[in-house]
C-alpha positions as MATLAB code, in Angstrom:
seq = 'XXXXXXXXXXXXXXXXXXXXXXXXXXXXXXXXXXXXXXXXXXXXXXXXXXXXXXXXXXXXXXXXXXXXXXXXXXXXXXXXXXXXXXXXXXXXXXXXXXXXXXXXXXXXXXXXXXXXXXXXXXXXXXXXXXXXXXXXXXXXXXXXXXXXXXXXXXXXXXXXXXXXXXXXXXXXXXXXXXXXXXXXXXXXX';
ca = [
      67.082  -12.546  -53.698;
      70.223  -12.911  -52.141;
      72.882  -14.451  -54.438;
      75.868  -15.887  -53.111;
      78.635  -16.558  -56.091;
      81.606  -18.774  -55.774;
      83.637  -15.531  -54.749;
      81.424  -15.042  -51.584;
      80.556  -18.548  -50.571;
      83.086  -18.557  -48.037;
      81.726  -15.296  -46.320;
      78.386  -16.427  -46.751;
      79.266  -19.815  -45.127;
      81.084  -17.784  -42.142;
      78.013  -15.166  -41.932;
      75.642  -18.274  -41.730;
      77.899  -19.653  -38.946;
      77.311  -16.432  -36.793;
      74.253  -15.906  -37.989;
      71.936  -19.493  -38.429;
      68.779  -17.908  -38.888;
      69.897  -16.584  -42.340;
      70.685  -19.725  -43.935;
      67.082  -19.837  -45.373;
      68.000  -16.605  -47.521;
      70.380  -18.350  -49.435;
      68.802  -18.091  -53.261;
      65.569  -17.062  -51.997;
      63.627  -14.346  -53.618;
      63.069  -11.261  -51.029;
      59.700   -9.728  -52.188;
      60.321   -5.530  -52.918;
      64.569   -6.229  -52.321;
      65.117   -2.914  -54.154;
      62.612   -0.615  -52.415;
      63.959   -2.405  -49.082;
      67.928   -1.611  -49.578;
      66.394    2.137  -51.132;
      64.697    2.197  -48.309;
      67.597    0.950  -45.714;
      70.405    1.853  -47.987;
      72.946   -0.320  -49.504;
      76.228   -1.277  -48.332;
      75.808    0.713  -45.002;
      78.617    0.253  -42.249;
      77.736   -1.861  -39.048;
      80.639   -2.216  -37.473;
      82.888   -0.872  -34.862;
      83.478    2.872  -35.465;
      80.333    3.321  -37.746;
      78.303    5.949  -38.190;
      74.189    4.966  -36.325;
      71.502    7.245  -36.857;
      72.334    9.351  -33.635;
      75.674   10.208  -35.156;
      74.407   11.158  -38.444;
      71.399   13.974  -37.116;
      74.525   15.278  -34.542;
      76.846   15.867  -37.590;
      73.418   17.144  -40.323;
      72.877   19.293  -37.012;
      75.955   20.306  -36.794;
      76.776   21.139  -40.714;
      73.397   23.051  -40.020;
      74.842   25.079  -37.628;
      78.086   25.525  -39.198;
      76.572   26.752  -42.686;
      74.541   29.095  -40.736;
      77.203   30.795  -39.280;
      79.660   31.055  -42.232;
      76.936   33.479  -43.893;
      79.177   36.053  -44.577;
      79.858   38.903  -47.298;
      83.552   38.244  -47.404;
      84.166   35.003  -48.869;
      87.688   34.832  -48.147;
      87.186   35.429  -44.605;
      84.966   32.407  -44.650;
      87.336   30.182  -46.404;
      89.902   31.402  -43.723;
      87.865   30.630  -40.968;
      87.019   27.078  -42.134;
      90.732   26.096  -43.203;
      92.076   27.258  -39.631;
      89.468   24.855  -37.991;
      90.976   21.442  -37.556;
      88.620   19.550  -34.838;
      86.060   19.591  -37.227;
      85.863   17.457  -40.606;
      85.348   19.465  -43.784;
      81.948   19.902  -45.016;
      80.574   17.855  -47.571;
      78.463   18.447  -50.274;
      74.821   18.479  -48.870;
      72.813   15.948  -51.723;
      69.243   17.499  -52.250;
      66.554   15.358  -51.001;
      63.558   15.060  -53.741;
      61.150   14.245  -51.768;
      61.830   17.202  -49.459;
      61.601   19.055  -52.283;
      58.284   17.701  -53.479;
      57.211   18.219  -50.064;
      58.631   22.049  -49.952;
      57.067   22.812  -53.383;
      53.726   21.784  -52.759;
      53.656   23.652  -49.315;
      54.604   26.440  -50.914;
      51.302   26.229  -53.440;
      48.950   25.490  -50.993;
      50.574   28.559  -48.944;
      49.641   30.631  -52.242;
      46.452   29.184  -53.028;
      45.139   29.911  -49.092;
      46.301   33.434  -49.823;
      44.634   33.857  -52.869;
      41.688   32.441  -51.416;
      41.051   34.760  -48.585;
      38.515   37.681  -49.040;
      40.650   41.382  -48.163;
      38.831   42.291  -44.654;
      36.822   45.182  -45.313;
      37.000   48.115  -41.872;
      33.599   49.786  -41.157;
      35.146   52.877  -41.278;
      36.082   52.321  -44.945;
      32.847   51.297  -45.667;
      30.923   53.902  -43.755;
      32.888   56.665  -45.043;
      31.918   55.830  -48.682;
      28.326   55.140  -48.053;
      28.043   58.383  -46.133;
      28.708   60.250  -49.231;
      26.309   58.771  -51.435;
      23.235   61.131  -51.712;
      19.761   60.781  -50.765;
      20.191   58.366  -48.322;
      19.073   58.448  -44.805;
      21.094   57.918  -41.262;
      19.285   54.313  -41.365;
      19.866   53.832  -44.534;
      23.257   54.354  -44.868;
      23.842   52.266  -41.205;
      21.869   49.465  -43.285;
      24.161   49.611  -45.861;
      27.180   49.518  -43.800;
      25.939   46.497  -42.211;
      25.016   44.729  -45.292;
      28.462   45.229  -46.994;
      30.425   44.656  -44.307;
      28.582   40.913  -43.990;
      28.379   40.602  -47.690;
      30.215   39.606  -50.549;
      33.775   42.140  -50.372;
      33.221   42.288  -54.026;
      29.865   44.141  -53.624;
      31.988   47.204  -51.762;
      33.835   47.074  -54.437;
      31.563   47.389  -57.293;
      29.748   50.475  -55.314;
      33.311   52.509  -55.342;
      33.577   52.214  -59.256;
      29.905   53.290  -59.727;
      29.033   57.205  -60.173;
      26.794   58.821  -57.491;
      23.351   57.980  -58.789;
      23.860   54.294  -59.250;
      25.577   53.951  -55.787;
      22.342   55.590  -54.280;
      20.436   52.584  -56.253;
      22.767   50.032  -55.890;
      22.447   50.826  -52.035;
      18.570   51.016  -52.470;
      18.277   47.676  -53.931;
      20.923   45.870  -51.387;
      18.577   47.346  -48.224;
      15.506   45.920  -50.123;
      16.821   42.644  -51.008;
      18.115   42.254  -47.440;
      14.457   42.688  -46.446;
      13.243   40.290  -48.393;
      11.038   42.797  -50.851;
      11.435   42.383  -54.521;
      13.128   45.273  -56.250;
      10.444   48.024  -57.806;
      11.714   49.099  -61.086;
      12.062   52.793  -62.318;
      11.887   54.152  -58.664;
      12.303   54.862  -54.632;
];
């Protein structure tokens, strides 16, 4: 709603004369006012000499610029710097934006849950180096092997390099097996 008191009538009464289309606002309820003017921003300058949109990214761009090159150890070479400077309007205090926040923050999750969710890349050198040491295995064999772990579950590679030498021999026994579909024979080759 847009309520005109007995203090404003007379501006309202001179807006409406330069502006006829908005004497139908007087006293009417505006549906969402609040998240509108939040939205828009209240009390926002329009006339000669104010700041539009354009003006405001040149001087955020230009603040930008400016912090980035004050970065220095010596702060009282950057406060010297910045008082000898008069074409350019002091620096305000930059207001942190919530919702870029928000935004920021839950980028920063999803960065760390994609990290967390990709498997280490195992190298065929790695994995062909360890399987060549395990005993009684054949050239086939152990190219079997390789193949299988390196298409398989990372996890499997790792469970082989924390077993001792005769369990890696069956371990790699019953991976080649299961890989060719036979069921795994227990007790022996």
């Amino acid at each position: 709603m847009v309520p005109i008191t007995a203090e404003n009538l007379e501006i309202w009464n001179a807006y409406v004369e330069s502006h006829p289309n908005a004497k139908g606002y007087q006293n009417k309820s505006i549906e969402n006012w609040d998240d509108i003017a939040m939205l828009c921003g209240r009390n926002r300058a329009t006339g000669e000499g104010a700041e539009d949109v354009g003006d405001a990214e040149e001087t955020m761009e230009f603040e930008a610029e400016e912090d980035e090159s004050d970065v220095t150890p010596n702060s009282h070479a950057t406060h010297a710097a910045t008082s000898t400077c008069e074409s350019h309007p002091p620096n305000k205090k930059k207001k942190k934006d919530p919702l870029a926040q928000a935004i920021g923050d839950v980028a920063n999750t999803l960065k760390e849950f994609m990290a967390a969710q990709v498997s280490p890349q195992l190298k065929g050198e790695d994995v062909h180096e360890v399987v060549s040491k395990v005993a009684n295995l054949s050239k086939l064999q152990v190219f079997k092997a390789v193949r299988i772990l390196m298409s398989g579950n990372p996890e499997e590679f790792s469970l082989l390099k924390s077993l001792n030498d005769a369990e890696k021999s069956e371990w790699i026994r019953m991976l080649i097996w299961q890989s060719e579909g036979q069921p795994r024979i227990e007790g022996g080759a």
